[in-house]
N, C-alpha and C positions, 0 to 999 in steps of 0.2 A: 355809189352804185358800182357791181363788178356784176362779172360774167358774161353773157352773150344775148342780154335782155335787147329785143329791138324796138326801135323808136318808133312811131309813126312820122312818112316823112309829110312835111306842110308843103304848101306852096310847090301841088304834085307838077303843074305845067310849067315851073320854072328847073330849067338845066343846075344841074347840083354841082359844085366844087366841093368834094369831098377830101378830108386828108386826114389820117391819123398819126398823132401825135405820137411818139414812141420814145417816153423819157427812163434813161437809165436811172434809180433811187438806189440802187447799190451802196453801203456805207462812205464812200469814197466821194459822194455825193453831197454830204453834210455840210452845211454853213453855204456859203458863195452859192455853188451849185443849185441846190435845191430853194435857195432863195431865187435865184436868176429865173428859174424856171415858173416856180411861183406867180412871180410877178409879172413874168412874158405872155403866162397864161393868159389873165386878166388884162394887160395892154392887149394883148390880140382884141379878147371879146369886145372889147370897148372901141377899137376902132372899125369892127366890123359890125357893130351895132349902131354906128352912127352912120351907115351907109343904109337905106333903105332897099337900094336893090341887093346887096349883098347878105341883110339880114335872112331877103329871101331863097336866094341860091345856096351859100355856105354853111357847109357840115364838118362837124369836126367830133372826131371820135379819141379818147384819151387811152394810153396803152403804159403800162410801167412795167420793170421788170427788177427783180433784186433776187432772193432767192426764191421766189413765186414771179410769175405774172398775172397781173390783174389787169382785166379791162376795166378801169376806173368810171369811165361815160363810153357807152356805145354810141353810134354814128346820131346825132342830132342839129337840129337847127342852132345855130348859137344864141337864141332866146331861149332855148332848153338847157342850153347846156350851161350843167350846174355842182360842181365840184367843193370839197374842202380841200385847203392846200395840200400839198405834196409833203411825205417824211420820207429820211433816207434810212438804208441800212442795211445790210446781209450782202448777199455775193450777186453774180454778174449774169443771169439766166437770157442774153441777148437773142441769143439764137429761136431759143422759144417765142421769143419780145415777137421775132419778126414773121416767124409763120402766123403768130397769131391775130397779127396785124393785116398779113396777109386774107386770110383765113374771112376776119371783117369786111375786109374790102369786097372778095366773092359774096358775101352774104349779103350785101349792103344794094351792089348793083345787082344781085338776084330779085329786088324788094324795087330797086328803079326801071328795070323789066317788068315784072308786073303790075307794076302800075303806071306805066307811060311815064318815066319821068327820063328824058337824058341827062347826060351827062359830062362833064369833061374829064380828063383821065385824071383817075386819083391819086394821091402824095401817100407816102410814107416817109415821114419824117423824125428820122434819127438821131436823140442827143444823148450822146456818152460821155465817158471820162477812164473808161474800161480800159485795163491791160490786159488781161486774162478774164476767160469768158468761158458759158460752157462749150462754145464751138473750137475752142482750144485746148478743152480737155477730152473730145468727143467730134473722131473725124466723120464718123457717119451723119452727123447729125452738122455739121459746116458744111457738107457736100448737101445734103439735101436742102438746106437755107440757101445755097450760091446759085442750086439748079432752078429752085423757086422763084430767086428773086432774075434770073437771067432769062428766064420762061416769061414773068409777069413782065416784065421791061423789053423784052424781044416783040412782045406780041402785044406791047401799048395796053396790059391790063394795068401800070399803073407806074409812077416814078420813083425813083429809093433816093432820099437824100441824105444823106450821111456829116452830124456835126460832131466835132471831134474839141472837148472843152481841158486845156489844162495841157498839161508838157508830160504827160506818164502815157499817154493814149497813143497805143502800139498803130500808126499811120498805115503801114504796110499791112496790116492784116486787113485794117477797114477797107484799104483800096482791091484789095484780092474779092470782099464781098459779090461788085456790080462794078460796071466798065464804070458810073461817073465818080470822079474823085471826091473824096472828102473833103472838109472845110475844118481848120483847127479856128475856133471861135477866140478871137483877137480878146486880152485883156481887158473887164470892165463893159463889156460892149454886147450883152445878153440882151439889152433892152434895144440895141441897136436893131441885132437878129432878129427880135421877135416883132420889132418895124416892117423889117423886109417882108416876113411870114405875113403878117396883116397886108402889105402892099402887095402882093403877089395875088396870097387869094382875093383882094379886090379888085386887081387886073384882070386875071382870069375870069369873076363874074362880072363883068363887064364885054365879056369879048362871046363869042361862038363856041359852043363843040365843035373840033376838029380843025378849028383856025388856031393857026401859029400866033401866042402872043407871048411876045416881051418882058421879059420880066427886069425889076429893080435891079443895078448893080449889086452885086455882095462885096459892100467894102466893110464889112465886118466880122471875117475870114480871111483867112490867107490858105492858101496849098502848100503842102511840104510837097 
């Protein structure tokens, strides 16, 4: 599924954990990568499909970028949500990845306004491998991704979290993106990450809109 096709959301009187996925498929991506990814997909949906209330609350929207970006799965229940795995290849269209993700997110609680649904504030969540990007070949276009993403996180429309996979991924640029640091994903430990990712969002639909909750440690990252 691509484009901007929207879901019906289920279980309109349950608060939503929404997040989009925003994975780099750029050739760079091939073999480890896009396997890790693959696979983390699927461990998420499986452990948030054996949560009953979670089934209800959590949405998850799929975003890729390479030399296109394609919305893979727009924002759904994850008993909807229903992909074939991920292939890598061409160049590094981030910058676009993230307004477009952006872009979902506005559209998405456009659709939980209208229909009485709240919500907790939503994720955009970032896996690269990227050195050069088009926001590195194109400074108008870095500028208006930092003021986006500094706007949407200023004003609590939504989190940016940034994972950085592999020892070639420029740390310093990612960190210039949004004030929270990136995460370089520890060797072997995809499936660890994509534990947390599951643990998280079924912390979060377990808890209130607007209450402060907790989240897992990330001992499957490190900060440069």
């Amino acid at each position: 599924m691509s484009g901007l096709e929207e879901m019906p959301i289920l279980d309109k009187r349950e608060p939503k954990v929404a997040t989009v996925l925003l994975v780099d498929t750029s050739g760079s991506m091939i073999g480890e990568g896009i396997d890790g990814v693959n696979r983390g997909i699927k461990l998420y949906q499986d452990k948030i499909l054996n949560d009953s209330l979670a089934c209800k609350r959590v949405e998850l929207a799929l975003v890729s970028f390479n030399d296109n970006v394609t919305v893979e799965h727009p924002f759904s229940s994850i008993k909807e949500f229903d992909i074939k795995p991920l292939s890598a290849g061409g160049w590094t269209t981030m910058g676009m990845g993230i307004l477009k993700s952006i872009e979902l997110i506005k559209s998405r609680k456009e659709q939980y306004a209208q229909n009485g649904t709240d919500y907790f504030r939503p994720w955009i969540f970032l896996i690269t491998d990227a050195t050069d990007n088009d926001m590195t070949m194109d400074k108008s276009l870095y500028n208006q991704v930092v003021q986006e993403l500094k706007d949407g996180e200023a004003n609590k429309h939504f989190s940016f979290y940034k994972v950085a996979v592999g020892d070639e991924v420029n740390m310093d640029f990612l960190k210039t993106l949004s004030a929270r640091a990136p995460l370089r994903l520890k060797p072997n430990n995809w499936d660890n990450m994509f534990d947390w990712f599951a643990a998280s969002s079924l912390a979060l639909s377990r808890s209130s809109p607007g209450i402060s909750t907790p989240l897992p440690q990330t001992d499957w990252g490190t900060a440069d």
